[in-house]
TITOR-703626 format. One line per 10 residues: number of its first residue (from 0); their letters; for each residue x, y, z of C-alpha. Coordinates in steps of 0.02 Angstrom, whole numbers. Last residue first. Example, Ala and Ser with C-alpha at 12.3 -4.5 7.8 and 13.67 -1.06 7.14 Angstrom:
BEGIN
1) SA) 684/-53/357 | 615/-225/390 $
END
This chain:
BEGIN
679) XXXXXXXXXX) 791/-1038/-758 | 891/-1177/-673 | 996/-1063/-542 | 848/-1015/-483 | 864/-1149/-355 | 995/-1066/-273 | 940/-953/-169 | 923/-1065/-56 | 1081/-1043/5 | 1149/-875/-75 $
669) XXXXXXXXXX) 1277/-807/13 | 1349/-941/98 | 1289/-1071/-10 | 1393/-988/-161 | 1542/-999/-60 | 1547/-1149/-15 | 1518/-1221/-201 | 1647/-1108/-250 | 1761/-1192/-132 | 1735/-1351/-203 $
659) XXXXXXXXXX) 1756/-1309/-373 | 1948/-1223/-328 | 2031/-1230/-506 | 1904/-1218/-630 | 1732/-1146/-512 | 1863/-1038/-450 | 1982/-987/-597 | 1774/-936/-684 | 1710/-836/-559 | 1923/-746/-521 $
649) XXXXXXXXXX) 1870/-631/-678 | 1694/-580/-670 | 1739/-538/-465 | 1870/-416/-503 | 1751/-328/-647 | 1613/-317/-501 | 1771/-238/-379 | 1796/-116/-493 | 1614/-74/-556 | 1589/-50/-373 $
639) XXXXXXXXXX) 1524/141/-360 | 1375/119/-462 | 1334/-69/-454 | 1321/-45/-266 | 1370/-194/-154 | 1297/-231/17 | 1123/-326/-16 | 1138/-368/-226 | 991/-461/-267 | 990/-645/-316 $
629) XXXXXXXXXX) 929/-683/-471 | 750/-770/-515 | 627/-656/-408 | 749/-502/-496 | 695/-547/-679 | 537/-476/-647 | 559/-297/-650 | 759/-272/-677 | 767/-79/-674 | 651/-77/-477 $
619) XXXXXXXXXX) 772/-189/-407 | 930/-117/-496 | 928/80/-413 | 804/192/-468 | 893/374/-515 | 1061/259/-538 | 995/138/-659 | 890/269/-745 | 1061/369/-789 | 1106/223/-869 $
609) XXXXXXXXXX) 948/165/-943 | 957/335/-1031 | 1116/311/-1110 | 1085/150/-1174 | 934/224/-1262 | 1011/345/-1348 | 900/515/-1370 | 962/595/-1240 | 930/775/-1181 | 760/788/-1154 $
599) XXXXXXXXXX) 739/605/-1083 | 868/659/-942 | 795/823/-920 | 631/743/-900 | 675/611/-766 | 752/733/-665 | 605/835/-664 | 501/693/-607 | 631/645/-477 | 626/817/-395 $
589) XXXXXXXXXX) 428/847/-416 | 368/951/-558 | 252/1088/-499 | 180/1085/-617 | 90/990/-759 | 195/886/-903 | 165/880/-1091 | 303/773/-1181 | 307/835/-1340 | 386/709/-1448 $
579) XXXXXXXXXX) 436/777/-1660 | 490/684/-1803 | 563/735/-1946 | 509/645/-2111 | 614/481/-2183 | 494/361/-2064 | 505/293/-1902 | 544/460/-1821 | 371/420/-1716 | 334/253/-1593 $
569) XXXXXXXXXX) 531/296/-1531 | 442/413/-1420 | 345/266/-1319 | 497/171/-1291 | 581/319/-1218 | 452/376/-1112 | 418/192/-1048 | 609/180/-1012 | 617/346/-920 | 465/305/-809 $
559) XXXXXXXXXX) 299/404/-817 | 203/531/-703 | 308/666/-771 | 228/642/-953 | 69/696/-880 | 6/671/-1088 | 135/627/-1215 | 125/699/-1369 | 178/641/-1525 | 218/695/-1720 $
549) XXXXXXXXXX) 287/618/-1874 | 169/495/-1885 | 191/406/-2069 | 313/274/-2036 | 169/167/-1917 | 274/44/-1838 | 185/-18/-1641 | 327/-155/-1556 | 297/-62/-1406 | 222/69/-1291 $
539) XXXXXXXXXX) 54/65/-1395 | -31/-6/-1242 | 39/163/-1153 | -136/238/-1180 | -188/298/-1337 | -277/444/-1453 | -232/409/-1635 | -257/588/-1732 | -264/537/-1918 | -353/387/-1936 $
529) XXXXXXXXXX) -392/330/-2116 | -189/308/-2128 | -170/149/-2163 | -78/122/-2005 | -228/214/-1914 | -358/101/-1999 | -264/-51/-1930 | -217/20/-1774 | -420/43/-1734 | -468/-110/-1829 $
519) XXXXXXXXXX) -333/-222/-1720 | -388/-162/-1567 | -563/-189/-1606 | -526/-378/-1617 | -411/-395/-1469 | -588/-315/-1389 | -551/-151/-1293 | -505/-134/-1116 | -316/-106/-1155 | -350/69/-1260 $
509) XXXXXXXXXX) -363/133/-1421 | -446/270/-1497 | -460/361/-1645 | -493/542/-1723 | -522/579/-1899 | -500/756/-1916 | -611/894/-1977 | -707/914/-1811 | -530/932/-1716 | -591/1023/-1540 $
499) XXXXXXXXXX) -748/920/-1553 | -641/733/-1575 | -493/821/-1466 | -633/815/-1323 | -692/667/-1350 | -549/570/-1353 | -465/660/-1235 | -589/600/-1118 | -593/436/-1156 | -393/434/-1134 $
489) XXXXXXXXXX) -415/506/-954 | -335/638/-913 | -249/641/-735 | -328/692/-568 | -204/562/-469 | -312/572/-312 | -479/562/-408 | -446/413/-528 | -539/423/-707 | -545/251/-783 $
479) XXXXXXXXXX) -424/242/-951 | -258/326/-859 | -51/353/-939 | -120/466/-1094 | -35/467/-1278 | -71/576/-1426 | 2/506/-1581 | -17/600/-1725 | -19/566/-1937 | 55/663/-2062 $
469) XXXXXXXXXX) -38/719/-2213 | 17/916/-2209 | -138/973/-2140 | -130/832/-2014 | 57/896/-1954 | -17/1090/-1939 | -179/1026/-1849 | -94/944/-1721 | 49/1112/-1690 | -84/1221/-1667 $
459) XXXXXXXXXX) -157/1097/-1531 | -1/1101/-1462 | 19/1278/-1436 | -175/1272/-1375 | -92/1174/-1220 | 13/1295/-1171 | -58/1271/-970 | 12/1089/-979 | 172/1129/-979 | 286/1103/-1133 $
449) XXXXXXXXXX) 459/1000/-1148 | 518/973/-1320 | 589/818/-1398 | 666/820/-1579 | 689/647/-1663 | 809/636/-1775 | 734/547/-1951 | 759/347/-1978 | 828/332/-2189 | 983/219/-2134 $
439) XXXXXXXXXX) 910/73/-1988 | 993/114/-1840 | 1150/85/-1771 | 1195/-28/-1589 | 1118/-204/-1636 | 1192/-290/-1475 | 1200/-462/-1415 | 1228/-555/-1269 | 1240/-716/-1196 | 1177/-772/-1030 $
429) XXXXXXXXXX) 1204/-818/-865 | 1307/-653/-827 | 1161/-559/-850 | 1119/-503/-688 | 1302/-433/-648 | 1384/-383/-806 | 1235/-339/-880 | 1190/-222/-735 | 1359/-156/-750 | 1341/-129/-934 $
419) XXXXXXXXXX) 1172/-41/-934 | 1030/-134/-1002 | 925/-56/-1162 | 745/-97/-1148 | 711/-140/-1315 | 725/-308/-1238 | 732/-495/-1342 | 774/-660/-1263 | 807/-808/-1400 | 804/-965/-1318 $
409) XXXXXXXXXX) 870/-1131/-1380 | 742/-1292/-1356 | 785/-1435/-1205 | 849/-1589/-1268 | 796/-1766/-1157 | 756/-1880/-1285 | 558/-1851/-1227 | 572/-1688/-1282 | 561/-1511/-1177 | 475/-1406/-1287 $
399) XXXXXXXXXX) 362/-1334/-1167 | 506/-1319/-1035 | 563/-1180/-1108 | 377/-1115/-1123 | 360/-1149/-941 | 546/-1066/-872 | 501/-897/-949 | 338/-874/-859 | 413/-955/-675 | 557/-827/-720 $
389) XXXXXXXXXX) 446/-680/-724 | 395/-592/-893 | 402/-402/-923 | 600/-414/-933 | 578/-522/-1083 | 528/-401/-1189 | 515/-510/-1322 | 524/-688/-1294 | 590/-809/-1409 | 584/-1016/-1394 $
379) XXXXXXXXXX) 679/-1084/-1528 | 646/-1311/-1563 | 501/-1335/-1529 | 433/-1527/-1606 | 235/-1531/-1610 | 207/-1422/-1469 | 56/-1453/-1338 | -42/-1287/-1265 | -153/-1370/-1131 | -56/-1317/-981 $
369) XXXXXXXXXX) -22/-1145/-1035 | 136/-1092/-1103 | 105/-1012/-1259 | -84/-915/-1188 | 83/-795/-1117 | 56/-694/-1287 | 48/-759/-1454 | 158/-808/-1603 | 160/-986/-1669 | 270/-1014/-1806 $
359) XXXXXXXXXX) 297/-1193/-1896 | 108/-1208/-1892 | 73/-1413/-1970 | 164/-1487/-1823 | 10/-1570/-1764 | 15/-1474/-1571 | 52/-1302/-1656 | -100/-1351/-1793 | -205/-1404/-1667 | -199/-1271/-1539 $
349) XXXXXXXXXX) -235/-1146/-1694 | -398/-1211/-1737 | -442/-1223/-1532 | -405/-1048/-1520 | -533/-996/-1678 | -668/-1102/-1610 | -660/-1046/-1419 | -657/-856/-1488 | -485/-768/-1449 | -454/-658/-1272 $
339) XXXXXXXXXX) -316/-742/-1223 | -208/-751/-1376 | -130/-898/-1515 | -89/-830/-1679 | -35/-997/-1799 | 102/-942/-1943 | 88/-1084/-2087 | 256/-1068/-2196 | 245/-1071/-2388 | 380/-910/-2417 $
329) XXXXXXXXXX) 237/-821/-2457 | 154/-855/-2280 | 308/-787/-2199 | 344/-610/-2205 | 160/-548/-2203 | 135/-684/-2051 | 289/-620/-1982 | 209/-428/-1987 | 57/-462/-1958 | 86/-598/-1803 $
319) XXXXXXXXXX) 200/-455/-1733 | 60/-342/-1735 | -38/-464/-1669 | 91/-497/-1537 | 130/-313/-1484 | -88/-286/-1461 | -93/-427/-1373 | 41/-396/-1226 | 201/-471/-1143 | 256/-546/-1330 $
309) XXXXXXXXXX) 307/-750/-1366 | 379/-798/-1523 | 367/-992/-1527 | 475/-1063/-1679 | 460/-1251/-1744 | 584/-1367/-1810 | 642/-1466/-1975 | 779/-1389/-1979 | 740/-1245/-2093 | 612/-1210/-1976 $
299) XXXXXXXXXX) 742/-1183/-1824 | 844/-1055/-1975 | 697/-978/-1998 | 642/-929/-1828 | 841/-852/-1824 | 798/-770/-1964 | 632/-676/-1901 | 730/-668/-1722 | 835/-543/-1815 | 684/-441/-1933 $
289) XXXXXXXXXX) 618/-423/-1766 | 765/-344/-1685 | 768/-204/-1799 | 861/-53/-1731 | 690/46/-1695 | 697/58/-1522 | 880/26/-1464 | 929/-160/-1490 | 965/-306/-1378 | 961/-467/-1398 $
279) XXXXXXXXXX) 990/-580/-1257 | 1063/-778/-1283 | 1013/-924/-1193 | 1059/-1047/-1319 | 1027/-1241/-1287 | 1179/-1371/-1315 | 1206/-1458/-1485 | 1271/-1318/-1554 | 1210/-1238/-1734 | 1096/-1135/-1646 $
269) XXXXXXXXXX) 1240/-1047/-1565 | 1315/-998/-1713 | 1160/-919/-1811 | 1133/-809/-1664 | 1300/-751/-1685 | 1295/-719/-1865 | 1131/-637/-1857 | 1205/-516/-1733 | 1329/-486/-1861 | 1211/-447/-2005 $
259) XXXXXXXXXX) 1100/-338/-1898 | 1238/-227/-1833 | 1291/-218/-2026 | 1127/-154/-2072 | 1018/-301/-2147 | 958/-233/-2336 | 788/-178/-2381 | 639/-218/-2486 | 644/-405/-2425 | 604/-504/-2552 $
249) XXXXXXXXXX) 777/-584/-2573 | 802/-611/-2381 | 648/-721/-2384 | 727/-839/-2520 | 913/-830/-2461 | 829/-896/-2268 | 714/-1019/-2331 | 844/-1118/-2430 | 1001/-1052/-2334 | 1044/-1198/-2230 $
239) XXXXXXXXXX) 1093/-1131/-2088 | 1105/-1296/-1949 | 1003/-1309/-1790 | 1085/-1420/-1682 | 922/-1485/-1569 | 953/-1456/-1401 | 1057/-1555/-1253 | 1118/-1523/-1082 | 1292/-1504/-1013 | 1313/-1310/-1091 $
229) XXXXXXXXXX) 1149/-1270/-977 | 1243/-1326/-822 | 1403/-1198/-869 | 1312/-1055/-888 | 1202/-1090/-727 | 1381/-1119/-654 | 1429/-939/-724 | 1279/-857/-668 | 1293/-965/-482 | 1487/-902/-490 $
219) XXXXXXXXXX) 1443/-726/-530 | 1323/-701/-390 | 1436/-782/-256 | 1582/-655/-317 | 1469/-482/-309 | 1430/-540/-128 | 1617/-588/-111 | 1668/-421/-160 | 1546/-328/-56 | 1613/-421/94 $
209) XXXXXXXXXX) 1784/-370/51 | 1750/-195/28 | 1670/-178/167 | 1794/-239/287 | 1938/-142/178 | 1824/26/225 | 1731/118/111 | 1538/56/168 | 1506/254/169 | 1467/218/343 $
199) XXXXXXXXXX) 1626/122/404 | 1727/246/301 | 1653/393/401 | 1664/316/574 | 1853/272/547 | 1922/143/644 | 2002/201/791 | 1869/141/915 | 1873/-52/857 | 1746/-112/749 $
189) XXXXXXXXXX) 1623/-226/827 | 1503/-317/688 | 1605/-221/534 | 1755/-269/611 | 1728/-472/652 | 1665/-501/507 | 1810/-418/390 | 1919/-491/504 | 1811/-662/467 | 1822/-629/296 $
179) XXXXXXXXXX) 2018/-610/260 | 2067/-445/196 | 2092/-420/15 | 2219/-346/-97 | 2131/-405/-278 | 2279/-528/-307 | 2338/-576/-151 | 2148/-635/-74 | 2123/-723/-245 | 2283/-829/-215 $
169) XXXXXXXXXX) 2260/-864/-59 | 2097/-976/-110 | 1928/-879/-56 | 1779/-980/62 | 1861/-929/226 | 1772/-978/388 | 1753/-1144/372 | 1911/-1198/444 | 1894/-1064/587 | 1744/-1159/666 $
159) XXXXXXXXXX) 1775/-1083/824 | 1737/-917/764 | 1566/-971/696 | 1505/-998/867 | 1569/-842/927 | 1498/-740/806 | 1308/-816/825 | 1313/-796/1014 | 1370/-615/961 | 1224/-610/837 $
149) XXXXXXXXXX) 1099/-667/950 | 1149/-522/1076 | 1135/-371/962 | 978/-448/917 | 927/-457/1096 | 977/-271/1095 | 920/-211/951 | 736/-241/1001 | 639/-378/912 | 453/-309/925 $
139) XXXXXXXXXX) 430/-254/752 | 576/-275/659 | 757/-228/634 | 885/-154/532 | 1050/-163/650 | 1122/-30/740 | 1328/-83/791 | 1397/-7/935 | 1586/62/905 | 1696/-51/1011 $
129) XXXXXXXXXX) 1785/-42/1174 | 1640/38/1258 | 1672/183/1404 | 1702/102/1584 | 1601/159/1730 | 1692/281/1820 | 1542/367/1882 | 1384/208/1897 | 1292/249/1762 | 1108/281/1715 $
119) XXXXXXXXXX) 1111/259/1500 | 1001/387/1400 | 989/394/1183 | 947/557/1182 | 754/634/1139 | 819/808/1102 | 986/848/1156 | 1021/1042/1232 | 1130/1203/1218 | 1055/1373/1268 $
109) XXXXXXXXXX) 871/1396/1335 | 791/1420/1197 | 893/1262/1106 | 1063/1265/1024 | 1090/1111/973 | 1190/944/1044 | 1164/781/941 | 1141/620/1030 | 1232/493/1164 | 1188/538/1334 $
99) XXXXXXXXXX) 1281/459/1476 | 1172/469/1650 | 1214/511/1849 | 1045/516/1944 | 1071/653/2083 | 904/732/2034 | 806/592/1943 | 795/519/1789 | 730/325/1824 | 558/393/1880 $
89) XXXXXXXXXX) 526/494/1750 | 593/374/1604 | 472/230/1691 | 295/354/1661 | 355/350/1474 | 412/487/1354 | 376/588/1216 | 446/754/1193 | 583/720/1296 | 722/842/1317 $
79) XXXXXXXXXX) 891/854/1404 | 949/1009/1434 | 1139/1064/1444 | 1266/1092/1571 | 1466/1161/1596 | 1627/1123/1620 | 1634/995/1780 | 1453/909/1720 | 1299/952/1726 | 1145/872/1646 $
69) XXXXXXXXXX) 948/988/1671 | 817/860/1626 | 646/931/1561 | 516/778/1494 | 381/859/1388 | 191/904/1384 | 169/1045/1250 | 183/1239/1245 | 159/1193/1395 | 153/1063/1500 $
59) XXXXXXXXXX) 306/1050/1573 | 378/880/1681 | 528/903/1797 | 709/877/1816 | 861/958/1887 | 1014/914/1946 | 1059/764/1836 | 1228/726/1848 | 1349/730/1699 | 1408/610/1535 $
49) XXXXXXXXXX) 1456/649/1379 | 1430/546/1199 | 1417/626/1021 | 1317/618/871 | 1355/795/755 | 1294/962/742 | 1370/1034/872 | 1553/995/953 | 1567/936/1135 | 1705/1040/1206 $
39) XXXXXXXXXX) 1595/1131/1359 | 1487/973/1393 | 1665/869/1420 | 1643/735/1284 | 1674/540/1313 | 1736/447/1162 | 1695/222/1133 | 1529/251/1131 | 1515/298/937 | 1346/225/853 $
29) XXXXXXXXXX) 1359/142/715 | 1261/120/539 | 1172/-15/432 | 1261/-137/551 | 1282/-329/465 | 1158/-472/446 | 1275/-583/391 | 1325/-650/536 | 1149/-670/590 | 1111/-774/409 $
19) XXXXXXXXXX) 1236/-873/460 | 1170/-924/594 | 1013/-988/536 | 850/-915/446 | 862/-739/432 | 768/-652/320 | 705/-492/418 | 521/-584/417 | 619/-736/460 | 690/-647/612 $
9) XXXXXXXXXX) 547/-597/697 | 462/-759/676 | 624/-865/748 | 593/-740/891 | 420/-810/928 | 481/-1002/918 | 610/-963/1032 | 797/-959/998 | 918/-1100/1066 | 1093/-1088/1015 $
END
C-alpha cells in the first residue's frame, strides 16, 4: 500500500505509523446508514437517515445569511438548514435534486427541520449501507473518507494473513469467553446493521470487550517481562546484620507500628537477593515512611554499601538531610547534602566524599544524577515521591551505581501519594509494593471546614485564638508573582498584610524563590517555634513535621488538586493536639472545583481520595511522569474494567510461561516501540 509522503504526516501526528496502527485505529462513534425513515415516522431527538426531493431552495439573509432547502418525501417535508455553507453546496442542492440526510430532526419555526445535515445526492433506489459507518478521530486536512479508505486497504491486507491474526492461545479465548480478534476487528471497523448502536458506543459490546482485554493484556505482559528481566540481573545481596540497625532502633524515642515493622520485613527480604529491588512504598501522610527507607539505608551500609535518598524539591531534602543526619551522625555515619543551589566550595566538599566512599548517605535533590556526581560503591537508590520524577530521572541515578561487575543497585520508590488499586494493578505491575496502612498512635483527627472567602475575619479570629494558646499556623497560598487573569493572593501579600493585621505575632515567610539557605532559617525558626504564623506556598506540600501547628488554612483552595490538598493538610494533626484545615475557597465554585472539595471534606484517608481523584481526572493526568515510561491505556477504562484488568493479571504470567512466543506477538502489536521503556 502506497501512501504519500504528505499523508504519512497526517497520520504520524494521529500516531500511526504502519498498518497496524490503521487497524487499530478504531471508530470513536458510528453513524447509522443502514435504516431509511419516512419524514412523517422519523423520531426527534435522535441521528437518523431519510431521503426526499428537494422542491425548494434558496439563500436568506436575514436574521442571518443561510442555506434554505425544503425535502419532501411521500409522508411529509422538512427544512434543511445551512448556517454556513459553500458556493458548491448551492449549486449541487437544487429543485428536483433527490438527497439522503443523515442528522437530528427538531422542531424549527417553521415546523420540523435538520440543521447543517450530513447531505448525499442520490440516484432513487440507490442502495442503503450494509454496515454502520465508522467516524474516526482525525486531523487537519486528512478527511474521513481517505482514512476510511486506508484502513479498508489496511483490513484487507491483514485478512489474508490469517496466521498472524490471533496473538491469544485457545485456551485463554475459553476461559474469559472471548471472541476472536479479527471478528472483533472486523465489527468494530464495519459492524453489521443489527448490532446494537448503544453497545457499540458505550464500548459494551463482545468486540470491545475483547480489544480492551488484550490492550489491558499487552500492558501486563511488558510489566511482568520487565519483572522478569530485572530478576536476571545482578545487585549486591544486602544482608541484616543488626549492628547499626539494633543500635539506632534503641535511641529512637518511639516504637515501629506494626505496618512499619512488616514493611521493614519486606524491604529487608528483597535486599538480601542477589537481583535488584524495585519495590514502592506507600504510606498515607504521616504513616512514617522515612523512618522505613532510614532502615533499609542501614541495612545497604551495614554491607559495606552506600544509600542515595533522592527528594523532587530542596526544601523536602534538607529537611530530610536534618532529620537522617540527626538520626545518623551518632550512630558514626557521614551524611553528605548535595543541592542545586549550594556554594561551588561546599558542593565540591560533598562530591568528594560520595565519590571517596567516606559519605555512606547522600541526600539531595535531582543534583544525584548529574554527569559529574561519581559514587563510591551504591548499593539502594530511594526516591521519594517518585511520581514527580520522569523515567529518564529515575533511570540515571539507577544507572549511577551501575558497577563495573555488571550489578545494578536495589531501588526503594517512596509516594505519599496514595495509588488506587486498579491503577496499581495496571501501572505498577513492574514493581513491588508495600503498604504502611495505620498511623503513628498519639496523631490527632483532623477536622476540615469549608469557608468562603467573604468570612475571612472568622478566620482571623480563629489565628489569633490558636497563637494565644501557643500553637503555631500554617497559612498556605497557590501564587508568589501576582497574575492578572487568575486574581489570586499572592503569598507576599499575605505576608504583609497578616504581618499589620497580627502586630503581636511573629509572622514568616517562605516561598520557592528564596535562597536554600533562607529557606532553611525561615522553617527552622518556625519549627522552633520563634515563628508563629508561617505564611507559604505549596513548597511546604511535603515531607514538612512541625507537631506544634494545630491549625491551617488554605488559600483559593478550589484552584488546587485533591492530592496537593491532602498532602498539604496532613502538614497539621502531627502532634497529640486537635488539628484543624480551613480550606478558604471564592465563589462561584466551578463543577469540578466543588467536587473536589466535598471529596477532601469528607475523607480524610488518603487512599480514598486518590480513588475518587482517579475517576474525576482519569490515569494520565494521576500518574504525572510515570506515564512517558508506561504505555497508556487507549480503549480500556480502569473504572468500569476492573474485571477484565484482573482477567488479564492472571493469563500475563501462563503466557509469557507457556506460550513466550505469542506474548512476544502480542506485546509488539500493541505496543511496538513502546517497548523500550520496558528497561526503566
Amino acid at each position: 500500500m502506497t501512501i504519500s509522503s504528505a499523508v504519512m504526516e497526517k497520520l504520524s501526528r494521529l500516531g500511526i505509523h504502519n498498518e497496524l496502527d490503521l487497524i487499530l485505529h478504531l471508530p470513536i462513534r458510528y453513524e447509522d446508514e443502514t435504516h431509511l425513515f419516512s419524514i412523517a415516522d422519523a423520531p426527534t431527538g435522535r441521528t437518523v437517515q431519510i431521503e426526499g426531493l428537494i422542491v425548494h431552495a434558496e439563500v436568506v439573509v436575514r436574521p442571518r445569511r443561510q442555506l434554505i432547502c425544503h425535502v419532501e418525501d411521500s409522508s411529509g417535508s422538512l427544512v434543511m438548514r445551512f448556517l454556513n455553507f459553500y458556493g458548491s453546496q448551492i449549486k449541487s442542492y437544487t429543485v428536483g435534486k433527490r438527497v439522503r440526510l443523515l442528522g437530528e430532526i427538531r422542531d424549527g419555526f417553521f415546523g420540523a427541520e435538520m440543521v447543517h445535515p450530513k447531505c448525499r445526492i442520490v440516484k432513487e433506489g440507490e442502495s442503503l449501507a450494509s454496515t454502520m459507518t465508522p467516524v474516526y478521530s482525525t486531523t487537519a486536512g486528512l478527511a474521513q473518507n481517505v482514512l476510511r479508505k486506508l484502513i479498508g486497504q489496511a483490513l484487507q491486507r491483514f485478512g489474508s494473513l490469517s496466521n498472524q491474526m490471533e496473538t491469544l492461545p485457545e485456551k485463554i479465548i475459553h476461559e474469559y469467553r472471548l471472541i476472536g480478534f479479527r471478528e472483533s476487528i472486523a465489527c468494530l471497523h464495519h459492524p453489521p446493521p443489527e448490532i446494537s448502536l448503544e453497545a457499540l458506543q458505550t464500548r459494551s459490546h463482545p468486540a470491545w470487550r475483547r480489544i480492551k482485554f488484550d490492550e489491558l493484556l499487552a500492558q501486563q505482559l511488558s510489566m511482568r517481562l520487565h519483572y522478569r528481566q530485572r530478576r536476571d540481573r545482578s545487585a549486591p545481596v544486602l544482608s541484616r546484620k543488626h549492628q547499626l540497625i539494633d543500635q539506632f532502633l534503641q535511641q529512637l524515642a518511639f516504637t515501629l507500628t506494626a505496618a512499619q515493622a512488616a514493611v521493614v520485613n519486606e524491604i529487608s527480604h528483597d535486599l538480601a537477593v542477589a537481583y535488584p529491588m524495585q519495590r514502592l512504598l506507600q504510606g498515607d501522610v504521616g504513616s512514617g515512611k522515612t523512618i522505613v527507607a532510614a532502615l533499609a539505608a542501614l541495612q545497604a551500609i551495614d554491607n559495606g554499601f552506600q544509600a542515595a535518598f533522592m527528594a523532587p524539591t530542596e526544601i523536602l531534602a534538607e529537611q530530610h538531610y536534618q532529620k537522617l543526619s540527626g538520626w545518623f551522625e551518632p550512630l558514626g555515619i557521614q551524611v553528605a547534602w548535595l543541592s542545586g543551589s549550594q556554594k561551588k566550595k561546599q558542593k565540591q566538599a560533598a562530591q568528594d566524599a560520595i565519590a571517596s566512599g567516606e559519605a555512606k548517605l547522600a541526600i539531595g535533590t535531582h543534583a544525584l544524577f548529574q554527569e559529574h556526581i561519581a559514587f563510591h560503591r551504591l548499593g539502594l537508590a530511594i526516591i521519594d515521591e517518585q511520581h514527580r520524577f520522569g523515567v529518564q530521572q529515575r533511570l540515571a541515578l539507577r544507572m549511577k551505581g551501575a558497577h563495573h561487575d555488571g550489578w545494578v543497585p536495589h531501588q526503594l520508590m517512596m509516594s505519599a501519594t496514595p495509588i488506587p488499586r486498579t491503577l496499581s494493578m495496571s501501572y505498577y505491575a513492574d514493581l513491588d509494593v508495600s503498604i504502611i496502612d495505620e498511623l503513628p498512635p498519639g496523631r490527632s483527627p483532623i477536622l476540615t471546614k469549608l469557608i468562603a472567602d467573604n468570612r475571612r475575619d472568622e478566620v482571623i479570629e480563629r489565628i489569633q485564638q490558636a497563637c494565644r494558646h501557643g500553637k503555631q499556623v500554617y497559612w498556605v497560598c497557590p501564587l508568589i508573582e501576582e497574575s492578572e487573569t487568575l486574581q489570586l493572593q499572592t503569598a507576599i501579600e499575605t505576608h504583609e498584610t497578616l504581618s499589620r493585621i497580627f502586630p503581636n505575632l511573629t509572622v514568616g515567610l517562605v516561598h520557592g524563590r528564596l535562597s536554600s539557605q533562607d529557606k532553611a532559617t525561615v522553617m527552622a525558626l518556625f519549627k522552633h517555634g520563634e515563628i508563629q504564623l508561617l505564611i507559604a506556598t505549596t513548597v511546604i506540600e511535603v515531607g514538612v513535621d512541625v507537631p506544634n501547628a494545630s491549625l491551617m488554612v488554605i488559600e483559593n483552595a478550589e484552584r488546587m488538586g485533591l492530592s496537593q490538598l491532602h498532602q498539604l493538610r496532613g502538614r497539621v494533626g502531627r502532634g497529640a493536639e486537635a488539628s484543624v484545615c480551613i480550606l478558604l475557597f471564592q465563589q462561584p465554585l466551578s463543577e469540578i472545583a466543588r467536587k473536589r472539595l466535598k471529596i477532601i471534606f469528607e475523607h480524610t484517608d488518603g487512599f480514598e481520595i486518590a480513588r475518587q481523584d482517579l475517576q474525576l481526572r482519569g490515569p494520565g493526568e494521576f500518574l504525572g511522569a510515570r506515564q512517558s515510561g508506561v504505555p497508556m491505556l487507549r480503549f480500556a477504562d480502569l473504572e468500569h474494567d476492573e474485571e477484565l484488568l484482573m482477567a488479564a493479571q492472571a493469563s500475563a504470567d501462563d503466557m509469557l510461561s507457556l506460550y513466550p512466543d505469542l506474548a512476544l506477538r502480542h506485546i509488539e502489536r500493541w505496543l511496538g516501540e513502546k517497548t523500550e521503556y520496558l528497561r526503566v
